[in-house]
C-alpha positions as CSV (number, residue, x, y, z in Angstrom):
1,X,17.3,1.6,-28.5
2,X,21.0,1.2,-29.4
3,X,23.6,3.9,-30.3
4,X,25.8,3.3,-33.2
5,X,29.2,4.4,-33.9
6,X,28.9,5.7,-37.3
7,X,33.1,5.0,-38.4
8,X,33.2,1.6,-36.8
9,X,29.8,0.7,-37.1
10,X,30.0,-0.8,-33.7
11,X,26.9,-0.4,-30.6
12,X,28.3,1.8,-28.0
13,X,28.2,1.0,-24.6
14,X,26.7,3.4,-21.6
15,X,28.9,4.7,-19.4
16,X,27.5,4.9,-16.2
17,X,29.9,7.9,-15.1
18,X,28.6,12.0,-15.6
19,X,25.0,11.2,-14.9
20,X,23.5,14.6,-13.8
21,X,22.3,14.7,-10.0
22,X,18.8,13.1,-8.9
23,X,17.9,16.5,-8.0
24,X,18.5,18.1,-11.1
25,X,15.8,15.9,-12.8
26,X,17.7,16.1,-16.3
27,X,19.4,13.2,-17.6
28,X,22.7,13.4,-18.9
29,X,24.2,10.1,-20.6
30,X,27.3,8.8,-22.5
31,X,28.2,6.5,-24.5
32,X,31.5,5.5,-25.9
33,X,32.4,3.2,-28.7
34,X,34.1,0.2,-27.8
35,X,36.4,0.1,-30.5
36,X,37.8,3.8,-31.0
37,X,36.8,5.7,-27.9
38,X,34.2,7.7,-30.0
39,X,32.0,9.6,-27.1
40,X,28.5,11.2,-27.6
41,X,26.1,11.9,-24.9
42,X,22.2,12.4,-24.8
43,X,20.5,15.2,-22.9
44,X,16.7,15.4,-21.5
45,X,15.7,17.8,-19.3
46,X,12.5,17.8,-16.4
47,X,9.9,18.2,-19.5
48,X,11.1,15.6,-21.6
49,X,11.4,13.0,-18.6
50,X,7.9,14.0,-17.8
51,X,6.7,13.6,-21.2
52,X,7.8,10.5,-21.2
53,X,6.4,9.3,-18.4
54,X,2.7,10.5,-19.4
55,X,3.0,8.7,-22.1
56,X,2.7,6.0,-20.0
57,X,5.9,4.5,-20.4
58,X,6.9,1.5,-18.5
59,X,10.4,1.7,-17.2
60,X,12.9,-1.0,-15.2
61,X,14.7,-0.2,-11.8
62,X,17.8,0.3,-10.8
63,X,18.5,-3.3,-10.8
64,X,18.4,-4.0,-14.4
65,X,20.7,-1.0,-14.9
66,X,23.7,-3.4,-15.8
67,X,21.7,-5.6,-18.0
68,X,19.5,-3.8,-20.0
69,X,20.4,-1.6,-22.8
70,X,19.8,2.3,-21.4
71,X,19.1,1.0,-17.7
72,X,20.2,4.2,-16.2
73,X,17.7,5.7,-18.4
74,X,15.0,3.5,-17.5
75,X,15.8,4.0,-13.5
76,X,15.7,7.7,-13.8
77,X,12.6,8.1,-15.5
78,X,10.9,5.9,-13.3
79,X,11.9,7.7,-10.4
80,X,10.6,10.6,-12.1
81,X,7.0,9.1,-12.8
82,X,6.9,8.5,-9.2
83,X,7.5,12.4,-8.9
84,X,4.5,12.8,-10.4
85,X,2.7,11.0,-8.9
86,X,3.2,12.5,-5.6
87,X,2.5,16.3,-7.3
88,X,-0.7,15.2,-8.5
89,X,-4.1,16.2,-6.3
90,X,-5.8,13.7,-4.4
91,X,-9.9,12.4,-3.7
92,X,-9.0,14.2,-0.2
93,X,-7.5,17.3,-1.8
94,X,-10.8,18.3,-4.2
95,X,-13.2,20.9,-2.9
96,X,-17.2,20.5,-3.1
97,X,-18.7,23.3,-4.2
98,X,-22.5,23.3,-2.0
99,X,-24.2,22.9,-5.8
100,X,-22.4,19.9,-6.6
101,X,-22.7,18.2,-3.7
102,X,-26.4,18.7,-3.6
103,X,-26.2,17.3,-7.2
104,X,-24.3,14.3,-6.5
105,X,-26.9,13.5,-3.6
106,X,-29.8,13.6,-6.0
107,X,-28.1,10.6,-7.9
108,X,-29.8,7.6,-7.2
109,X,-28.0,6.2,-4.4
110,X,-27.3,2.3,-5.8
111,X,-24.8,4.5,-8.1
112,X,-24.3,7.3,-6.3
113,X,-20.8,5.8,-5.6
114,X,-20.3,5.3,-9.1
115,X,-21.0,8.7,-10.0
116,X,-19.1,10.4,-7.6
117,X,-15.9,8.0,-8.3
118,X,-16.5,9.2,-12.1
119,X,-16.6,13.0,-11.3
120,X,-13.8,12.8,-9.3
121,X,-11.2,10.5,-11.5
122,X,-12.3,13.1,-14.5
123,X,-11.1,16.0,-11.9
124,X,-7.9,14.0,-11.0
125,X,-7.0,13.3,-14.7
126,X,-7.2,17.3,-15.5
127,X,-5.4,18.3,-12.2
128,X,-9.1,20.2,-11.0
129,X,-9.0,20.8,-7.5
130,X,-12.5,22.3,-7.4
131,X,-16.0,20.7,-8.2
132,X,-18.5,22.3,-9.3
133,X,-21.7,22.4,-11.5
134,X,-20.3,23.0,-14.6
135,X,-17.6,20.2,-14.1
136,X,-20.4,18.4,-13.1
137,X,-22.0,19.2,-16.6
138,X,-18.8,18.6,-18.6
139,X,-18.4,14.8,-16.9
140,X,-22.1,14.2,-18.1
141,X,-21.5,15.3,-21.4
142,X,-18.6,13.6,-22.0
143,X,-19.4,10.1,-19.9
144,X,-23.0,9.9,-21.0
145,X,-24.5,10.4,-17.3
């Protein structure tokens, strides 16, 4: 993605000064044309940078920052995926309920493993911290168990 000066019809170059703090989590960027000094900037604040990076979006690090176009951009949401990653529960963090572990132990035990990795990715991916029957019931229906 390129920004274009409009009058001069010229790309705009990043400037790599005003970037908002790491802890602020927004993203604050210029650009100025080369040509006439023209400035805009571009705003994105904590949810847009997440939204981004759920989308899946692969970003560069901070050393491409000087060679590819938005670099700065790319760094920062990277950084912020990582974020993420951190804030989202664990395998260790979810919580058994007695039912669903006597369920999971009635699974045949060549894929018992199988099925418990299953239940617990499907927890992970909706940010459930607690497993019970009727997530139990839900990963069936929708997995085919």
């Amino acid at each position: 993605m390129k920004f274009l000066c409009i009058p001069c019809d010229t790309q705009m170059e990043t400037q790599v000064d005003g970037i908002m703090p790491e802890e602020n989590k927004n993203l604050a960027m210029k650009f100025k044309c080369k040509k006439c000094g023209y400035s805009i900037a571009m705003l994105t604040n904590k949810f847009e940078t997440e939204f981004v990076s759920k989308l899946g979006v692969e970003m560069g690090g901070a050393s491409a920052e000087g060679k590819a176009p938005l670099g700065v951009v790319s760094s920062a949401l990277a950084e912020g995926k990582e974020e993420l990653k951190k804030a989202a529960p664990q395998a260790d963090d979810l919580i058994w309920t007695e039912e669903a572990q006597e369920r999971i132990k009635k699974v045949p035990f060549f894929v018992r493993n199988m099925a418990k990795k299953t239940v617990i990715n499907f927890a992970l991916e909706r940010g459930i911290t607690t497993i019970d029957a009727k997530l139990m019931d839900e990963v069936r229906e929708k997995v085919g168990m």
